[in-house]
N, C-alpha and C positions, 0 to 999 in steps of 0.2 A: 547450451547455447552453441558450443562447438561443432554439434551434431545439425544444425540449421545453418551453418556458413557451408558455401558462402552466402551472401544472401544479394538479392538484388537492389537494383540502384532505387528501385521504385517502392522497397518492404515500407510495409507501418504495422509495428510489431506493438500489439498492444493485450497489456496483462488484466489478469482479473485477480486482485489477491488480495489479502490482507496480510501484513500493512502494506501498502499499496505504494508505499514514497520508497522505502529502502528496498524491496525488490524491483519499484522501475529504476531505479536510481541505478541500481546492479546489472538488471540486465540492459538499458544502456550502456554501461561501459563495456560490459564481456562480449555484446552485439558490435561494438565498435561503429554504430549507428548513429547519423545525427540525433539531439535532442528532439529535435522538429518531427523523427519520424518514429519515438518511442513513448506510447503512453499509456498510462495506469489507468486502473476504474476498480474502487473500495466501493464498501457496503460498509453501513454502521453496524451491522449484527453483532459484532465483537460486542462493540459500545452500550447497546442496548442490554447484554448478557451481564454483562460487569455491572449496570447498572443496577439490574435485576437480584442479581449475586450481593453488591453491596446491603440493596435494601431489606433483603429482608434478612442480610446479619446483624444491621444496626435497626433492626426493625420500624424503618419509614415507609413512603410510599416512594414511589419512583420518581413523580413528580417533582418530591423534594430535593434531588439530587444533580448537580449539576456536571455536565462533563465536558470534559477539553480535550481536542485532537492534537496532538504534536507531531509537525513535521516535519521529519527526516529528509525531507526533499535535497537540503546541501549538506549532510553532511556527508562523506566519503569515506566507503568501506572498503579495506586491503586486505 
């Protein structure tokens, strides 16, 4: 981030990552950027691989499987 400052009044610095809440959440604060001009964008691939992973160690179908995202959006990393 430090290697990108300074940065302009106009930036909208927006991530691609997974997990998507705790590194925008990060690089918000290290940008020293409004909220309003940092944002994230996930993919479920994790999600679908875990799911996948699960099933066929408890050998169900995928189907049968339910999943939940949790979001780290407030909580604050030091």
């Amino acid at each position: 981030m430090n290697a990108m400052k300074p940065f302009r009044s106009d930036t909208i610095l927006l991530l691609v990552s997974n997990p998507v809440d705790v590194l925008t959440t990060l690089a918000q604060e290290l940008s020293g950027l409004p909220k309003s001009q940092v944002m994230g964008s996930g993919t479920s691939l994790d999600s679908v691989r875990l799911r996948r992973l699960l099933a066929n160690k408890f050998e169900v179908r995928t189907r049968s499987l339910l999943d939940r995202s949790l979001s780290l959006a407030k909580l604050r990393f030091r």
